[in-house]
Structure formats: C-alpha cells, structure tokens
C-alpha positions in Angstrom: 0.0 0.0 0.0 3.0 2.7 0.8 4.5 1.8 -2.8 2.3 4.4 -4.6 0.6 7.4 -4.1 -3.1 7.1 -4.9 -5.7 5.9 -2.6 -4.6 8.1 0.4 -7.2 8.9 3.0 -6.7 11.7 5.8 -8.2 10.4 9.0 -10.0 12.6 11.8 -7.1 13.2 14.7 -8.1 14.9 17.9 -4.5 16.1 18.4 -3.2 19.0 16.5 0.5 17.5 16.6 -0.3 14.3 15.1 -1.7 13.7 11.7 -3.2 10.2 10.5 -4.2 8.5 7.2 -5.1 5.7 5.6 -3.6 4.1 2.8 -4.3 1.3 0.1 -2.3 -0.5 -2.4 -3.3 0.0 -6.5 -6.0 -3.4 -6.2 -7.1 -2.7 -2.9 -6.2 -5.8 -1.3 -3.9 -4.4 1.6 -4.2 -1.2 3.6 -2.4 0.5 6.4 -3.0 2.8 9.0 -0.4 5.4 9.9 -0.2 8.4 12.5 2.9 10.6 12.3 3.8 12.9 15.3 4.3 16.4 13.9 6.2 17.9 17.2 9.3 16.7 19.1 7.5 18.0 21.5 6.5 15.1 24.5 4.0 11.6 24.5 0.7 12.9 22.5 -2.4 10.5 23.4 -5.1 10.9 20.8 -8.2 9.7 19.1 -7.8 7.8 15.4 -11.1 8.2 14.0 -11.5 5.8 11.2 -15.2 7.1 11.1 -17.0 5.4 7.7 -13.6 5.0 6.0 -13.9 1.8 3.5 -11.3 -0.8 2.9 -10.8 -4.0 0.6 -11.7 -4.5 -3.5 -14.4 -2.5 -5.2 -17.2 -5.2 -4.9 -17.3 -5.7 -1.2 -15.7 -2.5 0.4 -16.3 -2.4 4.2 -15.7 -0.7 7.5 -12.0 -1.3 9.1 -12.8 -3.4 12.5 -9.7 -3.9 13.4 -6.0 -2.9 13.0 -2.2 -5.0 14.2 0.8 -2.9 14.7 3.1 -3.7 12.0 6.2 -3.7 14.2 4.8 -5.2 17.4 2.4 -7.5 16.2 -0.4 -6.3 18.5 -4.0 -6.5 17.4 -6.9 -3.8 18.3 -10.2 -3.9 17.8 -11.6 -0.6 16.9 -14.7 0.1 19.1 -17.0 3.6 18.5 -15.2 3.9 15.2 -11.8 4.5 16.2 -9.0 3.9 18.7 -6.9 5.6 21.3 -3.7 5.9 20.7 0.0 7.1 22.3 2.9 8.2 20.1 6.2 9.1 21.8 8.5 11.0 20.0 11.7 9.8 21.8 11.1 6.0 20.9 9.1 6.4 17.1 7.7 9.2 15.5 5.4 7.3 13.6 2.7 3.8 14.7 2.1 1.9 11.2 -1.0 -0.4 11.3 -2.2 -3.2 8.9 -6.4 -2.9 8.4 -9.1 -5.6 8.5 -11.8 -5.5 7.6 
C-alpha cells in the first residue's frame, strides 16, 4: 500500500500535533493505517477516528474493524469507530498499522 501514491485517505485526529491516514495499495487488497507525530515536543495520546472510512476490493468494500501494529504484532479492535492511541517521540515518531476489515 506505501509503494504508490493514490488511494490516500486523511483520518480525523483529535490532536493537532499528530496527523493520521489511511492508505491502500493499486488493487485494494492491503491497507495500512499510519499516524505521524508532527512535534518533538513530548508523548501525544489521541483519538484515530476511522469514522466510515472503507477498505478491501471494489465489490465488497467495508468498515476497518480492526488494525495490528506492524512492528509489534499487537492487534486492536476498533470500538465507537476508532481507537486511542500514544505516540512518543523519543522512541518512534510514527505507529504503522495493517487494516481488517
């Protein structure tokens, strides 16, 4: 999905440092989630609102109900549409998620 540039979708992020999107590949068949801190400036907890965002192939697109951290392996469901998060600065700038539908 990060190999090209099309299919980019900002998500709603209730922190002004941190901005979030989703992203597919050309066919649709993979998509990640990623939120980028946009400060050095300390931890930032925030709201990834995935909202009515569709994933997955043109004939059965669908709601993302759950995302895995694509460097710890950690699955979360998404409940009331989205997900808390916490980004720290000091360890990564940046949380990368694969999306299920």
């Amino acid at each position: 999905a990060l190999l090209q540039t099309s299919n980019l979708r900002f998500a709603q992020i209730d922190n002004n440092d941190v901005i979030g999107f989703i992203k597919e590949s050309v066919a649709r068949d993979n998509a990640v989630a990623v939120a980028v801190a946009l400060t050095k400036a300390g931890p930032r907890e925030f709201w990834f609102h995935f909202g009515d965002i569709e994933i997955g192939p043109s004939t059965s697109r669908r709601r993302v109900k759950s995302i895995e951290n694509l460097i710890t392996g950690k699955r979360h469901v998404l409940e009331w549409g989205g997900i808390r998060l916490r980004i720290d600065q000091q360890q990564d700038p940046v949380l990368l998620f694969r999306c299920f539908a």
